[in-house]
Steps between C-alpha positions, in 0.01 A plus 500: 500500500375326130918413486514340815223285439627375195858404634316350773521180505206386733274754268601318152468150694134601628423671134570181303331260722187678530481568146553120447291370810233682360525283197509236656211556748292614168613117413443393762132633535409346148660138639246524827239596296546231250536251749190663673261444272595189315606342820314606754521597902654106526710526226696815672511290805628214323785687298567766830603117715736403180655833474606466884641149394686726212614704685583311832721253311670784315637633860607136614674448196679803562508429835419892622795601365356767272642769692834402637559448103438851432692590819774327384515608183448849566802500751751319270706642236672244368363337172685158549380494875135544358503291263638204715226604760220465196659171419511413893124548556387406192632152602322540856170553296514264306569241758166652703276480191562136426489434893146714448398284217505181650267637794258617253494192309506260823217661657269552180204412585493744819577797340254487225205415806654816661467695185182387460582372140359163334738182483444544138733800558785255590716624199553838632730371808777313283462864277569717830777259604691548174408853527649588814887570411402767307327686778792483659743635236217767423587595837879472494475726187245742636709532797832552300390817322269640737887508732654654202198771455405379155144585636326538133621188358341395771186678507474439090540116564222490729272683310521288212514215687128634648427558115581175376332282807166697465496455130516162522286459794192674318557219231573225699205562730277530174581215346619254812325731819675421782724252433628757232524750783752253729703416161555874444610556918724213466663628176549883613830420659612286247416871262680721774826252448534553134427865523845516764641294295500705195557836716831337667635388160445837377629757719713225737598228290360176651814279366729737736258391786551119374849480395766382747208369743622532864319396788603683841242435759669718748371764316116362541534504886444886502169439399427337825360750713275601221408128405342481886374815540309444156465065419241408751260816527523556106378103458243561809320803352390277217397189652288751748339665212427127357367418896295788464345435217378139560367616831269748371368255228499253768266725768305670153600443176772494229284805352575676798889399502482664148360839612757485754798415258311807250555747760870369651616531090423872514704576817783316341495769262515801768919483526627355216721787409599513878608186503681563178675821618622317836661210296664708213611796736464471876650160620780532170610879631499396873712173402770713354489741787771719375719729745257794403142318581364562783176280646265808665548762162485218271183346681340823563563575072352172393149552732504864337507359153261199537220717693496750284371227219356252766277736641270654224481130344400372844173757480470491160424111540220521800321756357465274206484155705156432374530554121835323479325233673163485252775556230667190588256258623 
């Protein structure tokens, strides 16, 4: 039974990513609490809004296509037909982040009033704006090697992405508070980038990607019926959270918004290795689909695995709702 854990692959994906989500929660948890107490209940309500900005531009720059790309690249064997489908959306990025950064910088003066930010912080837009094509390609790369299973380079880069942003967050809020806090969101992607960056010239060789640049868009229009399955309600769920969050400091306060923002930061944290395990394993082995897979075995293997972890962590985490909480906040 120990040997068919180990060969399995679902186990080793689930091992790794817990052991590194749990890292990165224990990150996490000093971030919140840093930002708790110099910051405040307004300054997590503040920096929750700008995060959705993050994070909402980062899937309209990619325009949804997070998992058609692994899809795709999970399905395809061919190195030159990758690498001319990498060249092919980087392209279509690129073209949506500038597109992007001309909203942004046209309608200024709105978004900071919706993030509830000072006009004195008018030199974060122009940042975000130039910021933007690299949450794209974080993507594109992300994507890449999560469809080729390289699921602890990516695991590793995240983690020390976490590392790095929280590190300089606790210094940046120090010395700047939260103006140092929106500098260091703005510059985590930019931080993710070079991390891929170095990884891909590694173990892939970058220049290969570069050299003899070939742009196919035929190849792009697979990603189609992921793009609107995933563009609008990925950009919505983030401009809701944002709604939701000036409405309650509307009808109370932004104090309030920030308790609300404390406690929707923990649940992010319930299924990170979840999500993790789908991307690197699920949607990569059912894109391949090889004459031997079958849907109801391979479905009914994957719940096995993932309960048998989900499950004790699931009432392992209510029983100690309350001290996480007071740990936290």
């Amino acid at each position: 039974m120990i040997r068919g854990l180990k060969k399995n692959i679902l186990v080793s994906i689930i091992g790794y990513s817990g052991f590194t989500g749990v890292l990165r929660v224990i990150i996490g948890v000093v971030s919140q609490k840093v930002i708790a107490v110099f910051l405040g209940a307004s300054g997590l309500a503040i920096l929750g809004s700008f995060r959705n900005l993050i994070e909402a531009l980062t899937s309209l720059s990619s325009v949804g296509s997070r998992n058609g790309i692994i899809s795709k690249t999970a399905s395809e064997s061919d190195k030159d037909a990758i690498r001319v489908f990498v060249n092919s959306t980087a392209s279509l990025f690129i073209c949506a982040s500038f597109f992007l950064g001309l909203i942004l910088l046209w309608n200024e003066k709105w978004i900071l009033e919706s993030l509830q930010l000072g006009l004195n912080q008018t030199k974060i837009i122009p940042l975000i704006a130039v910021i933007i094509p690299f949450m794209a390609l974080n993507v594109l790369m992300e994507a890449t090697l999560s469809g080729l299973k390289a699921y602890k380079p990516v695991a590793n880069v995240q983690l020390l992405t976490a590392f790095i942003t929280t590190t300089f967050m606790v210094v940046l809020i120090y010395f700047f508070g939260l103006y140092g806090a929106l500098m260091t969101l703005v510059c985590r992607p930019l931080f993710s980038f070079l991390f891929y960056v170095v990884y891909f010239q590694k173990s892939y060789s970058l220049i290969s990607y570069l050299k003899g640049y070939k742009l196919d868009f035929s190849k792009v229009k697979d990603l189609l019926p992921y793009i609107s399955m995933t563009l609008i309600s990925a950009g919505f769920v983030q401009i809701i959270e944002i709604w939701l969050r000036d409405l309650i400091s509307t009808q109370l306060d932004l104090d309030a918004a920030g308790f609300w923002t404390a406690m929707n930061n923990i649940s992010t944290h319930y299924f990170t290795f979840i999500t993790f395990a789908f991307t690197l394993y699920v949607l990569p082995r059912f894109s391949e689909a090889p004459l031997s897979f079958k849907l109801t075995s391979e479905s009914k293997s994957i719940l096995k695995t993932l309960l048998s972890f989900v499950t004790p962590a699931m009432f392992v985490l209510y029983i100690f709702r309350t001290s996480i909480v007071q740990l936290l906040y």
